[in-house]
N, C-alpha and C positions, 0 to 999 in steps of 0.2 A: 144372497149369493151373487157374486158378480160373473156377470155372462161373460163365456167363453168367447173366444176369436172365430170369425165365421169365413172359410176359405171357399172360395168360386172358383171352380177348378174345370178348364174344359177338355175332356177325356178325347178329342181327336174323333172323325166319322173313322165308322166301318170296323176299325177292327181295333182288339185293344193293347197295343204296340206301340201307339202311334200317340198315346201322352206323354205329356215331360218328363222326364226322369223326378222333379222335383214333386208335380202332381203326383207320383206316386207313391213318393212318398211321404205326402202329409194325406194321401189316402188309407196308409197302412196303418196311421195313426189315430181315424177318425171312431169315434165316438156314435157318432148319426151319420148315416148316409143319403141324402134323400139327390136321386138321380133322374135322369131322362130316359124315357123308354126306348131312344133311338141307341142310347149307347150299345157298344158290345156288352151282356150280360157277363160275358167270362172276365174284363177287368174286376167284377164286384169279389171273384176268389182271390184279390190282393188285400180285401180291407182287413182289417185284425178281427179274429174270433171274438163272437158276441157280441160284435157293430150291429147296431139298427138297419138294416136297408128299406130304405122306403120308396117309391117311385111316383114319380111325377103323376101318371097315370089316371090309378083311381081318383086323384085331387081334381079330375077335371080337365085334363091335357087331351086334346084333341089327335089321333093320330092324322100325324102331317099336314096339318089344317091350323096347322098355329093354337092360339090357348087363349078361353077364353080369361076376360078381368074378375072374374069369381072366385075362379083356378089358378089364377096369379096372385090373389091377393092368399086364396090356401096355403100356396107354398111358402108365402111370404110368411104367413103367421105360424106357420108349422118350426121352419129355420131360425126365426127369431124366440120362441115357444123354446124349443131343443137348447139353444144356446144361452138364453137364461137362467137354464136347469142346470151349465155350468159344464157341458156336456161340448166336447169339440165337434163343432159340425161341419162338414163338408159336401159342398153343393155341387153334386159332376153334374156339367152340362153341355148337349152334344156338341162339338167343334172346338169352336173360341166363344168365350164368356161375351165375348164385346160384340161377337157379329149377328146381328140379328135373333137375338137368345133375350131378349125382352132383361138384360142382367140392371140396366138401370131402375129399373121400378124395384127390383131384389135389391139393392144398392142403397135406395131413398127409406125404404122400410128398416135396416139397419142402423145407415143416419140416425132416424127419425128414434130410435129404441139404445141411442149410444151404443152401439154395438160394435166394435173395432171387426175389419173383414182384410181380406187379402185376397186381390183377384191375380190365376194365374193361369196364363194366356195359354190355348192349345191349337192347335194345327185344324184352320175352318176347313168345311167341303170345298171350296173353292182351291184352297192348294191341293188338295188331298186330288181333286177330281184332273187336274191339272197336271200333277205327277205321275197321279196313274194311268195316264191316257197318253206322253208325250204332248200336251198341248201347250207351251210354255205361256202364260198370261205376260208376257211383256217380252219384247226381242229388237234387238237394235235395226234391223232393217223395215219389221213388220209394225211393232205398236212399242210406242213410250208411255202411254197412257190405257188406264181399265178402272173402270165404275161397277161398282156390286150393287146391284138391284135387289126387292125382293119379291117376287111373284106373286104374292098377295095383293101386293099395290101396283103392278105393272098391268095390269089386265086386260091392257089395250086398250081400255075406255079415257075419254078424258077429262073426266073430273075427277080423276086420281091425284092432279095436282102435278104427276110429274111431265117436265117440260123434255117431250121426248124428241123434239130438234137439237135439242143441246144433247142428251144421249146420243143420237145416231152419228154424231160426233165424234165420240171416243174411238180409238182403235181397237182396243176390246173391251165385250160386254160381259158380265157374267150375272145370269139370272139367278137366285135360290126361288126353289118352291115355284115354278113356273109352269110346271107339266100341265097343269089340268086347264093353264091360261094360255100353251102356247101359238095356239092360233091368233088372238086377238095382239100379241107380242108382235109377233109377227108382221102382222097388217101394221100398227101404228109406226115401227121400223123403216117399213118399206116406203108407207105414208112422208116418213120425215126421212126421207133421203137418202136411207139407205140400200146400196144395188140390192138386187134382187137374187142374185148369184154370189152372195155372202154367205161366208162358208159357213157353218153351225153344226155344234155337235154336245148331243145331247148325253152327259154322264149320268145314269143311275148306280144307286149303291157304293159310288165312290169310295175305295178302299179297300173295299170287302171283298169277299172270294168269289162273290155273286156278281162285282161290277159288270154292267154290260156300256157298252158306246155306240149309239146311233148317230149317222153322221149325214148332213144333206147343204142343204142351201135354203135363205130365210125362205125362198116360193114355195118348197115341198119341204120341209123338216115337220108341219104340225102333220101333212101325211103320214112321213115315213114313220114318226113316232106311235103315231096310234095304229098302223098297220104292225108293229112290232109290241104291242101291247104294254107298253111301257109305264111304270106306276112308281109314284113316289119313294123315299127322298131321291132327289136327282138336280144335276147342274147344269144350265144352258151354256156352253159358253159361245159369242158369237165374233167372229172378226176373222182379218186374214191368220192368225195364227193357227187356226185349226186346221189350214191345209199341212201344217208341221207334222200331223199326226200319223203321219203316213209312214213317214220317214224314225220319227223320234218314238213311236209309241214301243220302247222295250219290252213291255208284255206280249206284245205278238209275236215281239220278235225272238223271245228266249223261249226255249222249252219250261214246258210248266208241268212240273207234279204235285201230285195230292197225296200228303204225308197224314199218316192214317192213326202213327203212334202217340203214344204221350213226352216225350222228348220234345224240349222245344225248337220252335221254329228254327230251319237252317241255314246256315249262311257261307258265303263264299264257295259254292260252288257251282257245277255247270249248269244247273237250273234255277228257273226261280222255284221255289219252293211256299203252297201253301198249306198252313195245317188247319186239319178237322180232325181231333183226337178222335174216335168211332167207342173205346174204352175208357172208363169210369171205376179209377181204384178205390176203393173204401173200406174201411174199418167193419169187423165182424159184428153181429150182434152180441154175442156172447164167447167170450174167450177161454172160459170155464176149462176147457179140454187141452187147448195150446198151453195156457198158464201151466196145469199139472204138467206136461210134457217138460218145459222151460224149466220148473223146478226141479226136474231129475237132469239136467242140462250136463254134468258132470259123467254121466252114466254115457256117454257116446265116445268115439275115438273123431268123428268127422261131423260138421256142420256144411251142408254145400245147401249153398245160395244160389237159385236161377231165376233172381230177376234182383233191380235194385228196389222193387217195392216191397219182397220179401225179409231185404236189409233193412230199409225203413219202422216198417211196420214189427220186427224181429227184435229192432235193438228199444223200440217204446216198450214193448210191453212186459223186456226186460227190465227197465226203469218202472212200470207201475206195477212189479211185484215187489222191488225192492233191492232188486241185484242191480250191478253190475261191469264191467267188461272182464272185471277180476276174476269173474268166474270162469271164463272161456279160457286162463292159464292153460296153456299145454296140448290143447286141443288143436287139432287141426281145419282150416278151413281153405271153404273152395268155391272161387267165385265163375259164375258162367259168362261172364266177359266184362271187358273195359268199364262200364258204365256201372257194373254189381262192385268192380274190382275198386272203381271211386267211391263209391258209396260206403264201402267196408272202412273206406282211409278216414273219412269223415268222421266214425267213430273211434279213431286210433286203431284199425285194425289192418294189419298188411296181409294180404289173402296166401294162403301158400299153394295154392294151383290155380293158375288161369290158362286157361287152353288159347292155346295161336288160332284156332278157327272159335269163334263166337258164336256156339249154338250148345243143344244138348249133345248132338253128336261128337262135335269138340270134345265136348265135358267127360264122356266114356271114354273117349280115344285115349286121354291124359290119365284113366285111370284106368286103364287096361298095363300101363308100364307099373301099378301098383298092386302088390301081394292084398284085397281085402277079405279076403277068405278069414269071415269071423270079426270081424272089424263092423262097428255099429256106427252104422250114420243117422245122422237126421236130416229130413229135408221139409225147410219150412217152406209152403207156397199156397198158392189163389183156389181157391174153391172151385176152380174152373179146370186147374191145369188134367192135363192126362197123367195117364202111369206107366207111361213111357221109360222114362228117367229112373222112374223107379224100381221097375222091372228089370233094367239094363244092370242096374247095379247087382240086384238077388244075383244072374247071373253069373255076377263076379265072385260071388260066394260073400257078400256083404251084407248084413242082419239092416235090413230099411223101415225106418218110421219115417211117416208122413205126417201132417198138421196142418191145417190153413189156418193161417195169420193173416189171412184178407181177401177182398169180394172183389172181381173184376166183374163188371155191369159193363152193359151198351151205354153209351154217355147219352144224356137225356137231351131234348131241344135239338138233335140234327136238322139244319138246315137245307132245305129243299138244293140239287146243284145241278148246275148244267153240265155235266159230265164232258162233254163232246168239245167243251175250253178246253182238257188237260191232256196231256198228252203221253203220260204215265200215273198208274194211282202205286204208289209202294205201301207196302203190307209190313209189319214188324212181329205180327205173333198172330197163330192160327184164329183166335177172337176178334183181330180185327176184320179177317177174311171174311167170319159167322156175320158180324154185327154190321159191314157193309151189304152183303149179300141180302141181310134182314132189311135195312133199310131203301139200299139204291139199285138192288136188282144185280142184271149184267153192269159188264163193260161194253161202251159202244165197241163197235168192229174197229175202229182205229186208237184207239188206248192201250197201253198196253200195262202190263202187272209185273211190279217188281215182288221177289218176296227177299226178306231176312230169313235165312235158316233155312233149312230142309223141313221141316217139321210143316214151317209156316207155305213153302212151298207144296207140301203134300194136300193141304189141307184148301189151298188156293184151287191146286186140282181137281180136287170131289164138289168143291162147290161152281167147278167148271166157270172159273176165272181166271183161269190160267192155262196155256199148254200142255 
């Protein structure tokens, strides 16, 4: 069998937005995945259904300590292994392929087994660290010139071989992997010439919603970093450019919220905007009870949709009975806003009531102008939702079945956060209100809570996150 083509794809630090558009998509096409532990785990929900993922990890990868040649040579035969089985492999690796990613030894082992590869380049910690910080690495007044080190061999000693009078040279520096050496950096810097009142600023988690920026001067920077308890991955940068950051760093300077929904990240507007989905949609175990429902589907006068997961999850498992759209002829439908209202079009469906306010309360309002006295609806939704909706309807004089077609869960792996960076957390549905309250407690005294809805509003209230 002749082995597959082997792609070196480097996924971007911190978060996973920040790969190629092309990386992602010869990710969505891969066969194997074997990855770096630093990646964002949330790119790996791009790779296609029953991909291998595998991780660097267990093979022997050191966390932030580099990797030993045991562990290199694992991966190496694992990817070559994979793609002789004829199997498309794809290698994510944290940053850029080419920057200090050990990718030529993964490169020679290919070689060496005819293996045809395609490396494609991604966005290293050094830009990433650099963009998110305001510190530009090169500026016509300040530096024309920057060297990338890597903190493993800079260690201040000097039998590392590097000639650090010719570094203290450059205009700017940028260290990887330097934190746990930056004292002895430091000193051999200052040793070879460089002021002592040069500026430095130390990025960790570059990217990520966790970045934090320590900022000093080469005489106190190994202080201020270890007073601030600072721990890997992280980027040195050193030169006059880091006094830019005062001025340039547009993360300070924009408002920042913490977007709680599952809707993706936002864009062009008055904030920056970071997402931590808090909700986790997934498929039922057992559909046993929706399906029978689905097959009497004709037997209702109304279908109202209150969410677009409900669309989703509503029109599959209409296809894994064996109908459908043709069945829903003549039937009336009702979506509970914009986003259910897109989701209905996707399936060829154009909704016949969407309310001008976007909530359940909306939803009644618009059916309070209709006679349903006697009129059977269904309402497909989350195992989670209330009977709110439902109740509002009896009300009406309208005969209501309920059915969950899916599981809203707390998303797994939330990331410890420093709250007190944002300066609004927004809420989209009363679960998210539950599932932060479960994991992060309050909100500091100066944050503030946006909510979607009334509903999500009330519910913001009892858990005394809100006014």
């Amino acid at each position: 069998m002749k082995a597959k083509k082997v792609y070196l794809i480097g996924a971007g630090p911190g978060r996973p937005d920040l790969i190629t558009v092309r990386g992602l998509n010869i990710l969505r096409q891969a066969d194997v995945v074997v990855y770096d532990y630093l990646i964002d785990k949330k790119l790996l929900d791009e790779a296609k259904p029953g991909a291998s993922l595998i991780s660097s990890e267990p093979l022997g990868k050191k966390r932030y300590s580099g990797r030993s040649c045991s562990a290199q040579k694992k991966i190496n035969e694992l990817v070559v292994s994979e793609a002789k089985k004829g199997k498309c492999v794809v290698r994510v690796k944290n940053g850029d392929p080419s920057v200090f990613s050990r990718v030529s030894e993964e490169i020679a082992e290919l070689i060496k087994n005819r293996i045809e590869f395609e490396i494609v380049p991604g966005v290293t910690a050094a830009n990433a660290a650099a963009a998110f910080s305001g510190i530009p690495l090169t500026d016509r007044r300040n530096s024309s010139s920057v060297v990338f080190l890597t903190g493993h061999e800079s260690n201040g000693k000097k039998e590392t071989g590097i000639d650090w009078n010719s570094i203290a040279k450059f205009d700017s520096i940028v260290i990887y992997m330097g934190v746990n050496n930056i004292s002895g950096i430091a000193t051999r810097l200052i040793e070879s010439g460089k002021p002592l009142d040069t500026a430095v600023a130390l990025v960790s988690n570059a990217g990520d919603i966790n970045q934090k920026t320590v900022r000093g001067r080469l005489k106190n920077i190994a202080a201020k970093v270890k007073e601030q308890d600072i721990e890997p991955p992280a980027i040195l940068l050193i030169g006059k450019n880091v006094g830019l950051e005062r001025d340039f760093n547009w993360i300070k300077k924009n408002k920042r919220v913490l977007f709680t929904g599952l809707s993706k990240e936002r864009f062009f507007t008055d904030a920056t905007y970071c997402h931590i989905p808090l909700i986790k949609i997934e498929p039922l175990d057992d559909y046993k009870e929706f399906d029978s429902r689905l097959r009497k589907i004709r037997d209702f006068d109304w279908i109202v949709f209150a969410s677009r997961y409900g669309v989703e999850h509503f029109f599959q498992r209409l296809r894994e009975i064996g109908y459908d759209t043709r069945v829903l002829n003549g039937m009336k439908i009702a979506a509970v806003g914009t986003s259910t209202k897109t989701s209905l079009l996707a399936f060829g469906i154009s909704a016949d009531l969407v309310p001008q306010r976007e909530s359940s309360e909306g939803l009644v309002e618009e059916f309070k102008k209709i006679d349903l006295k006697g009129k059977r609806i269904f309402l497909p939704r989350s195992d989670i939702s209330d009977k709110g909706l439902e109740k509002e309807f009896q009300r009406l004089g309208a005969i209501v079945t309920t059915s969950f077609v899916y599981k809203n869960t707390i998303a797994k792996d939330l990331p410890d956060l420093d709250l007190t960076s944002f300066d609004e957390v927004m809420f989209t549905s009363p679960s998210t209100v539950r599932n932060f309250k479960k994991r992060y407690g309050r909100l500091p005294e100066n944050v503030k809570a946006k909510c979607i809805g009334d509903v999500t509003l009330r519910e913001a209230r009892r858990c005394r996150l809100s006014d």
